[in-house]
C-alpha positions as CSV (number, residue, x, y, z in Angstrom):
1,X,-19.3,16.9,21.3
2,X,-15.8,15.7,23.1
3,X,-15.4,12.1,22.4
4,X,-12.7,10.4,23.9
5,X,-12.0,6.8,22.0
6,X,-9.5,4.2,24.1
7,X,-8.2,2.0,22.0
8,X,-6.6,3.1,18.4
9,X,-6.9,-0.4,16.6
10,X,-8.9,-1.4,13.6
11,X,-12.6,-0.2,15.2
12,X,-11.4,2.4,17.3
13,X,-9.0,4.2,14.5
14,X,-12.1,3.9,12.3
15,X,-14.7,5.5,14.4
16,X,-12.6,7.9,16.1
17,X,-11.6,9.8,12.3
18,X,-15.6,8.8,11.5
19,X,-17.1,10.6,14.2
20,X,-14.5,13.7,13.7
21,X,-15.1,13.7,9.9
22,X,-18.8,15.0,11.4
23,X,-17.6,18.2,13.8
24,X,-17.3,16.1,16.8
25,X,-13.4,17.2,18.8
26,X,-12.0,13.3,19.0
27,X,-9.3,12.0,21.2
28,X,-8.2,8.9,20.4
29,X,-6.1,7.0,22.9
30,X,-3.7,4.3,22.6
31,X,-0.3,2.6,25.1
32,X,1.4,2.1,21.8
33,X,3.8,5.9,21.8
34,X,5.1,4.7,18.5
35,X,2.0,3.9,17.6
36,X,0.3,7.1,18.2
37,X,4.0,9.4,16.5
38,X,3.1,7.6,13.4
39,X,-0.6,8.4,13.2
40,X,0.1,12.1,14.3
41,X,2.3,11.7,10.8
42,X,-0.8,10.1,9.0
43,X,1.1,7.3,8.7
44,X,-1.8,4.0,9.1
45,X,-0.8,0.9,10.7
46,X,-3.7,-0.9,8.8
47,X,-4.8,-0.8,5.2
48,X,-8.6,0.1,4.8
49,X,-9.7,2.7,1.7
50,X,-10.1,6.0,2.7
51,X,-8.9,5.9,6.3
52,X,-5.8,7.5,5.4
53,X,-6.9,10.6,3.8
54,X,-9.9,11.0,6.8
55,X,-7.2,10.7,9.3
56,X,-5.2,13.7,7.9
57,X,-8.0,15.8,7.1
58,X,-9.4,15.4,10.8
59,X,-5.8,15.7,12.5
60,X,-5.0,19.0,10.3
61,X,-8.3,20.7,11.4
62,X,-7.4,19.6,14.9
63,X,-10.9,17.7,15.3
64,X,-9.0,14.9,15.8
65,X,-5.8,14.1,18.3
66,X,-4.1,11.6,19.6
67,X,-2.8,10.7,23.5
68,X,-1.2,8.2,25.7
69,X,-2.8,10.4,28.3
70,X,-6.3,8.7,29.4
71,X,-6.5,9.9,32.7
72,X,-6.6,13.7,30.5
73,X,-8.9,12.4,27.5
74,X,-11.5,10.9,30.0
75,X,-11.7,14.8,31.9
76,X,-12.1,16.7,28.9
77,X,-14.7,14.0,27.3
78,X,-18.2,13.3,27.6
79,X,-18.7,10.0,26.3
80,X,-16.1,7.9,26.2
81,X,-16.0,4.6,23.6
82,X,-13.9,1.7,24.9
83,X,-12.8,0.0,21.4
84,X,-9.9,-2.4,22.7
85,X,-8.9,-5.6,21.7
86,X,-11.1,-8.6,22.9
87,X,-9.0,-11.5,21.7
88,X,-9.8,-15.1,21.6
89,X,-9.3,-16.9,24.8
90,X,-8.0,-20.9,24.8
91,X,-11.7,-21.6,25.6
92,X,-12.9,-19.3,22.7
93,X,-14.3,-17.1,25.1
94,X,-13.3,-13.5,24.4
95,X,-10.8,-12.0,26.8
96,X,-11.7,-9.0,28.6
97,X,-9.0,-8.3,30.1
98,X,-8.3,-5.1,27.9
99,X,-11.9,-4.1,28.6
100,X,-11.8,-4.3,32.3
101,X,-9.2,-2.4,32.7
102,X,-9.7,-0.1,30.2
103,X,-13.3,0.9,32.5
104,X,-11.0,1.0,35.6
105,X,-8.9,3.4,34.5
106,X,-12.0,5.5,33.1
107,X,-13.9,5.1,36.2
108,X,-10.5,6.6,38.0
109,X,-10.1,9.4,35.6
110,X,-13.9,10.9,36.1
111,X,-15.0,14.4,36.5
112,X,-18.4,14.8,36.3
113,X,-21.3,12.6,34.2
114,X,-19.8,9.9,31.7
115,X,-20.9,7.7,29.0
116,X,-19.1,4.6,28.7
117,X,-19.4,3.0,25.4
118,X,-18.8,-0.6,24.6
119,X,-17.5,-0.3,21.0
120,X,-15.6,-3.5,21.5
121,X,-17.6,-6.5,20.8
122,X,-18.2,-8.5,24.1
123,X,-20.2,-11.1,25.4
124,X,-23.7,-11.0,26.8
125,X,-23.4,-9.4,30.3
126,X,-20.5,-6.9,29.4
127,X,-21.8,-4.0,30.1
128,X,-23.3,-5.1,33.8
129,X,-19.6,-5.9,34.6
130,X,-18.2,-2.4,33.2
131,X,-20.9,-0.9,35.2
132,X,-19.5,-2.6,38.6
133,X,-16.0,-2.0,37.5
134,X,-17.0,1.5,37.1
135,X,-18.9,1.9,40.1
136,X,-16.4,0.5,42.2
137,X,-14.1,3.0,41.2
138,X,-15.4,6.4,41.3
139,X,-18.1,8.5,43.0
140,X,-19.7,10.3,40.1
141,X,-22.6,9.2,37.8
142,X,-22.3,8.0,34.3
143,X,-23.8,5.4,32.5
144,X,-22.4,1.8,30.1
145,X,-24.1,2.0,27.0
146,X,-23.5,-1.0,23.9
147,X,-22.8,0.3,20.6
148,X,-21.5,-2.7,18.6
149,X,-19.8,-2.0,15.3
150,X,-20.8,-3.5,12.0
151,X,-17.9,-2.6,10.0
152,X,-16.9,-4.8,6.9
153,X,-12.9,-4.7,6.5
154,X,-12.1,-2.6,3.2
155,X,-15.4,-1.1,3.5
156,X,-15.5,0.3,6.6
157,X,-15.4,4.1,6.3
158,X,-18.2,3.9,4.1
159,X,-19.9,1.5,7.0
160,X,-19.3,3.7,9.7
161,X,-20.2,7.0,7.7
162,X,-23.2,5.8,6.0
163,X,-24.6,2.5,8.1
164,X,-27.4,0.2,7.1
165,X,-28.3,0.6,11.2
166,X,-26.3,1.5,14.4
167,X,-27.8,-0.3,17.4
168,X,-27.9,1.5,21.1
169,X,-28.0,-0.9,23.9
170,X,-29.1,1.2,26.6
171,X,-30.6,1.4,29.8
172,X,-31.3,5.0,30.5
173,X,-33.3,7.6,28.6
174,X,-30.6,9.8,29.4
175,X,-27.5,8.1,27.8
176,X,-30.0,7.2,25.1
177,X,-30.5,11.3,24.0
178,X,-26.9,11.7,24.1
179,X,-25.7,8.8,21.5
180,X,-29.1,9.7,19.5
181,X,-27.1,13.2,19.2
182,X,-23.5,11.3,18.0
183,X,-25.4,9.4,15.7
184,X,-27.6,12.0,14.1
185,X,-25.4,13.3,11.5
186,X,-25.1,10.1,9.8
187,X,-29.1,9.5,9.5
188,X,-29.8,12.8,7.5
189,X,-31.9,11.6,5.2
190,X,-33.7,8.5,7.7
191,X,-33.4,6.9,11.0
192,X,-31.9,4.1,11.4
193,X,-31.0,3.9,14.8
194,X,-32.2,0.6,16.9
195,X,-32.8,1.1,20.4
196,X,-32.5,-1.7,23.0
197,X,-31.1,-3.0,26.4
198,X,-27.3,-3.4,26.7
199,X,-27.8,-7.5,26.5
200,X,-30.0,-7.9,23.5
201,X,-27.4,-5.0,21.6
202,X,-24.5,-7.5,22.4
203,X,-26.3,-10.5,21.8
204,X,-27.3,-9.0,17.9
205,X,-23.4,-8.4,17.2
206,X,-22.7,-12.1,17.3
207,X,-25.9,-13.2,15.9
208,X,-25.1,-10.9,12.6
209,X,-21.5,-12.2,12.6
210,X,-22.5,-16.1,13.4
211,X,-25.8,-15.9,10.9
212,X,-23.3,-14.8,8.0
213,X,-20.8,-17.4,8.6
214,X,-23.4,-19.7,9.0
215,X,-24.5,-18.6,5.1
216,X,-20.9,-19.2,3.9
217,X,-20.3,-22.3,5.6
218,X,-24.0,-23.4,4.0
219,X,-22.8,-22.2,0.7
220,X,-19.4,-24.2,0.8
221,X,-21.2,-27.2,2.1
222,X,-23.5,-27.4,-0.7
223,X,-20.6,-26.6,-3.3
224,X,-18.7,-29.7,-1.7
225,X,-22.1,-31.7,-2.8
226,X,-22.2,-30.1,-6.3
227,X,-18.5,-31.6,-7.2
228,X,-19.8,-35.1,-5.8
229,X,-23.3,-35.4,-8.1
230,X,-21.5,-33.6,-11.2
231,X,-23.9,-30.1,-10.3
232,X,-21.9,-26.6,-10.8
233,X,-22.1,-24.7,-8.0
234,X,-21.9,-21.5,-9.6
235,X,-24.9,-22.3,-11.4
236,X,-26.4,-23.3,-8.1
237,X,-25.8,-20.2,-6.1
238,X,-27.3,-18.0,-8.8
239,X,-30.3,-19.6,-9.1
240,X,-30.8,-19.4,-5.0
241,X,-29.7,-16.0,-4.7
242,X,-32.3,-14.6,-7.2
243,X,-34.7,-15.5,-4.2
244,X,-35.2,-12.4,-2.7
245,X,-35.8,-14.2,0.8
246,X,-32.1,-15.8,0.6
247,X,-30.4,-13.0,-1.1
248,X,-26.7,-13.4,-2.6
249,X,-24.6,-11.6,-0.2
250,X,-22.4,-13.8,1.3
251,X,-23.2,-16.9,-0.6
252,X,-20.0,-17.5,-2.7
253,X,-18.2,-21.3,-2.0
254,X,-14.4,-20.6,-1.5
255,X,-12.1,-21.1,1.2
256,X,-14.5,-20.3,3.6
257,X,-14.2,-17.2,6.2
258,X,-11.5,-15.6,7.4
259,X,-10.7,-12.1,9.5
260,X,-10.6,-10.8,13.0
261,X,-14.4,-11.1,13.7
262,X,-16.4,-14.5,12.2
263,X,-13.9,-17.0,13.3
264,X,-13.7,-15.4,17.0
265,X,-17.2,-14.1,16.9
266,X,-18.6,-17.6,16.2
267,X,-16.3,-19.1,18.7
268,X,-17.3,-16.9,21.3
269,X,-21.0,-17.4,20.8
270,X,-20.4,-21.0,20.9
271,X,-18.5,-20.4,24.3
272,X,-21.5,-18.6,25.8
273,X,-24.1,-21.3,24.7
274,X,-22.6,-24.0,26.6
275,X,-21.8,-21.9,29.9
276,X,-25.5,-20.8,29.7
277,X,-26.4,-24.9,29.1
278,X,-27.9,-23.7,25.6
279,X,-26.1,-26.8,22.4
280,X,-25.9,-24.2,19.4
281,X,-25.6,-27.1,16.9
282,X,-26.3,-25.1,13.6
283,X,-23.5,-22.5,14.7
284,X,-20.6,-24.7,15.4
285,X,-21.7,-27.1,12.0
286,X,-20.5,-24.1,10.5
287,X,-17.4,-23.5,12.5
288,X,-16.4,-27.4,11.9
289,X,-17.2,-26.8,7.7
290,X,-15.2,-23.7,7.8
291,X,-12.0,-25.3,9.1
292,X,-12.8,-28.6,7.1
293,X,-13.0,-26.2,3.6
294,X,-9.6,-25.8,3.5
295,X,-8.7,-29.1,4.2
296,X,-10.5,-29.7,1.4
297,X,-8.7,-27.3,-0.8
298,X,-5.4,-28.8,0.2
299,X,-7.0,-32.1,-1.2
300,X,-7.1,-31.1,-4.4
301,X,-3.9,-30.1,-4.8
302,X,-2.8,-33.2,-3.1
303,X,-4.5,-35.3,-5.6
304,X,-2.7,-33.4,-8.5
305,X,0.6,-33.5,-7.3
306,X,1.1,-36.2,-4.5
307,X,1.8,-35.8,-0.5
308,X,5.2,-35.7,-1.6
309,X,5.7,-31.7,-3.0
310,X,10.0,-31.8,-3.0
311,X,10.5,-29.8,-5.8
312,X,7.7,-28.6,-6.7
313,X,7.1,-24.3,-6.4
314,X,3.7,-23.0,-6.0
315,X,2.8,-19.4,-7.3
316,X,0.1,-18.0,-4.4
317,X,-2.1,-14.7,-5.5
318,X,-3.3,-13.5,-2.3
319,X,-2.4,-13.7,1.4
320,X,-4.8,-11.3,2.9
321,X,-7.9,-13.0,4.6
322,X,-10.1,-10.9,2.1
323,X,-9.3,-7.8,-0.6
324,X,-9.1,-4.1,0.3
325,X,-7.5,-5.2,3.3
326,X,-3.9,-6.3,4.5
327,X,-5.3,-8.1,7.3
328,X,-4.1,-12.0,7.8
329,X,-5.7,-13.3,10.9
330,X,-7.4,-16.4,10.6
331,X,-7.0,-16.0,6.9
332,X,-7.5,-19.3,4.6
333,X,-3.7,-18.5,2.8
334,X,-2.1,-19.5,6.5
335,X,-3.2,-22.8,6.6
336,X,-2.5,-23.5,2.9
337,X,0.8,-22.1,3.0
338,X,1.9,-23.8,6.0
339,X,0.7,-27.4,4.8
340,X,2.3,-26.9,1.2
341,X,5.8,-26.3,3.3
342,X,5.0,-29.0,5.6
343,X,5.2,-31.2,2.5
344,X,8.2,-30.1,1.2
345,X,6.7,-27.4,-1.5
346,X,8.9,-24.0,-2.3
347,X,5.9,-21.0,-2.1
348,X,6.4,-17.9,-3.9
349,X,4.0,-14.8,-3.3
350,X,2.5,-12.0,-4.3
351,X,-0.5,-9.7,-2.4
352,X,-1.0,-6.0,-3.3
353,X,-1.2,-5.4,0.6
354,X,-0.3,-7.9,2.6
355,X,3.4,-8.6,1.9
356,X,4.3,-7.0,5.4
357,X,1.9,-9.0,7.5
358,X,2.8,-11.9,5.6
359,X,6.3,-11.8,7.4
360,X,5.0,-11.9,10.5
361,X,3.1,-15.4,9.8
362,X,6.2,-16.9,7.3
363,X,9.0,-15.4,8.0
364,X,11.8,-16.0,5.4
365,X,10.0,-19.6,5.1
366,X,8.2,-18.2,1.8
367,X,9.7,-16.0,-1.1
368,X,7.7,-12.8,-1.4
369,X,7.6,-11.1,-4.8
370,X,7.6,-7.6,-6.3
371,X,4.5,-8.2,-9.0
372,X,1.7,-11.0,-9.5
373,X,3.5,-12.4,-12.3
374,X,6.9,-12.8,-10.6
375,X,5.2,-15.3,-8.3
376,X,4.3,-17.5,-10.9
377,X,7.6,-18.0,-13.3
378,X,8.7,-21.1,-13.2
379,X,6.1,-22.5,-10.9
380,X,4.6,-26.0,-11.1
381,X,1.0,-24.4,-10.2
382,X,-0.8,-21.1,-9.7
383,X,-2.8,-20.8,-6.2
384,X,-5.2,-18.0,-6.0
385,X,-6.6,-17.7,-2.5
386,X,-7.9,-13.9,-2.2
387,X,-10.1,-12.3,-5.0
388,X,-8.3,-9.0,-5.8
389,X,-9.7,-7.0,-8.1
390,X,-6.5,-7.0,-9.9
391,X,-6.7,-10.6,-10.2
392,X,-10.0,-10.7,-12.1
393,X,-8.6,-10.5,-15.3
394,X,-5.4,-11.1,-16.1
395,X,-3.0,-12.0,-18.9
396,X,-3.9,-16.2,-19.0
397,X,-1.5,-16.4,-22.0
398,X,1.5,-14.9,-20.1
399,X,0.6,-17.2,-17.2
400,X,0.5,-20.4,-19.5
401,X,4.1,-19.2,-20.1
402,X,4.9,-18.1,-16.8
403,X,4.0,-21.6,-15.3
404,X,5.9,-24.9,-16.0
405,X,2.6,-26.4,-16.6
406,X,-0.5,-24.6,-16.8
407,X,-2.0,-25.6,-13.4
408,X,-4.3,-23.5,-11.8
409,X,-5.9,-24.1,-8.4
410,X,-8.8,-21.3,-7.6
411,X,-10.0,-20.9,-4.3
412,X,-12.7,-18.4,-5.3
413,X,-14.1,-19.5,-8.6
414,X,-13.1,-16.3,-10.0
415,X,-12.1,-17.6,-14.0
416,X,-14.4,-18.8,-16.6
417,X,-13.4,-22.7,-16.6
418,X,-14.7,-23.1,-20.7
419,X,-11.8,-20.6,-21.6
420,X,-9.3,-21.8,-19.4
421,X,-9.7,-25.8,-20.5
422,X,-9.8,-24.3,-24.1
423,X,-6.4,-22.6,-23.6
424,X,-4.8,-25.9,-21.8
425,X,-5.0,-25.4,-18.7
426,X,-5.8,-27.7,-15.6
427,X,-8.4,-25.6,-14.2
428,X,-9.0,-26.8,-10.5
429,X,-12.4,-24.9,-8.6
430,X,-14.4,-25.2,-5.7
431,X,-17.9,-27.4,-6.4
432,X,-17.6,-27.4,-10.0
């Protein structure tokens, strides 16, 4: 099938390789010329395993392409995915903007039958507005269908080529039978594919994100409690997670969420609540935790060190919002970062991917480092804030040397505290 996706950032650079990986002849579009030279190179703007190598593949058997030219890739497509930004307004609305016009410059560009997919996650009602943009705009039939994505950064290939579901918000048999046909590769071996009406598929993208954030924030709250009545919170999230009804995805206390979806996701939700006159008290509890966790965190290291940090240097493992990724947005190392500076600390840090973003946020403000290690000699304290696997076990004896004093804060509970206290350290966790 000709695909035509309009928008070549994190979801639409992802799906559009995904769905050429399976025979389909994919256009992806972008604005961005320099943008679209280096992908026509294979050269990623974003880190995510396996994206790079899908890219190529696609682009050198000419399934895949890439164009500035929308008016061209909307002719020679049938169904066309709309995968633009939808940043966070003031309000914490999303902004459509991107969207809007995105559909007005489809709607000006068609030939003959479309289908316009929302791959973008929007708020309830989307899709009715694309349709009257669209409609507005051009005499010929087509039809808005909602196909949110459920793509976990550093695990979104194997997301998008093997899915737990892909959900169809759709209004028309027709436009139904087409995406059944885009989708039916991936299902091989079982059908996974949920069909519904354009509001209840956009309304199920923000109830996944918000219900998970939700389950961190619950986590981190009850790990906050643990450190108060002397309860390990380790200890306390295995034995709930064995319950087959709670699970333990998502259920580890740290620094709370982070990313380009939860934070705007739940933000958004809580947006549409109150212009619908609907109080979604449970959702933004877990919004107010989140931001409160790191306070917390910067607590701790406040009560180690003082408000005054003049001469002290802190060692930080991990800038990234999460591993396997080199994405920074909303990510708990900002905040930290920024508050130890604010006090008068000198950071030093390392990331195995997200040195470059990292300069956008800090600028020179922070010394970036070649290796893990480097960050840490001659600092006053080790800061580990994203859970790399490279991180998971490293040399504690060179560290202990490494550090002025051995003084380790861990915002993800990653190191067995009996070892560490044996060894001298000042182990510092979350709700243990």
């Amino acid at each position: 099938m000709k695909i035509a996706v309009i928008g070549t950032g994190y979801v639409g650079l992802v799906a559009g390789a995904c769905l050429a990986d399976m025979g389909n002849d994919v256009i992806c579009v972008d604005n961005n010329i320099e943008k679209l030279k280096l992908l026509e190179k294979g050269i990623i703007p974003i880190y995510e395993p396996g994206l790079e190598e899908l890219v190529k593949v696609n682009f050198r058997e000419e399934r895949l392409s890439f164009s500035s030219d929308i008016d061209k890739a909307v002719k020679e497509s049938k169904v066309c995915f709309i995968a633009v930004g939808t940043p966070q307004g003031e309000d914490g609305s999303a902004d459509l903007q991107y969207v809007f016009e995105v559909a007005k410059q489809v709607a000006k560009s068609m030939n003959d039958y479309k289908v316009i997919v929302d791959k973008s996650t929007v708020p309830v009602g989307t899709a009715e507005k694309v349709s009257q943009i669209i409609k507005e705009n051009t005499k010929y039939p087509f039809d808005v269908v909602s196909n949110p994505e459920f793509l976990k950064q550093g695990n979104a290939v194997e997301d998008f080529l093997y899915p737990d579901r892909v959900i169809i918000g759709s209004n028309s048999d027709k436009a139904t039978r087409i995406m059944q046909d885009i989708y039916a590769p991936f299902f091989r071996t079982g059908n996974r594919v949920i069909i519904m009406d354009t509001k209840s598929a956009e309304m199920t993208k923000y109830a996944a994100n918000s219900f998970l954030a939700t389950k961190i924030s619950f986590m981190n709250e009850i790990a906050n409690l643990c450190e108060k009545v002397g309860a390990d919170a380790e200890m306390v999230r295995i034995g709930i997670s064995t319950d087959s009804r709670i699970g333990n995805k998502f259920l580890f206390p740290g620094l709370g969420y982070g990313g380009s979806c939860f934070p705007k996701d739940v933000k958004a939700l809580i947006k549409t609540a109150s212009e619908n006159d609907c109080e979604m008290k449970i959702i933004k509890a877990a919004d107010d935790i989140n931001k409160r966790q790191r306070k917390l965190f910067i607590n701790k290291i406040i009560n180690k060190f003082g408000k005054d940090l003049n001469g002290k240097t802190f060692g930080v493992w991990g800038l990234a919002f999460k591993p396997k990724t080199n994405d920074m947005r909303e990510a708990p190392s900002i905040t930290i970062i920024n508050s130890l500076l604010d006090m008068g600390a000198k950071v030093k840090a390392y990331d195995p991917k997200a040195i470059d973003t990292a300069k956008f946020y800090f600028g020179d403000k922070i010394e970036y480092t070649k290796t893990s290690y480097d960050a840490l000699d001659g600092a006053d304290a080790m800061i580990l804030l994203t859970e790399w696997n490279e991180f998971r076990r490293p040399d504690m004896e060179k560290i202990k040397r490494l550090l002025k004093q051995p003084v380790l804060f861990d915002g993800r509970n990653q190191y067995n505290a009996q070892h560490l206290e044996e060894m001298g350290f000042c182990y510092i966790q979350i709700g243990r």
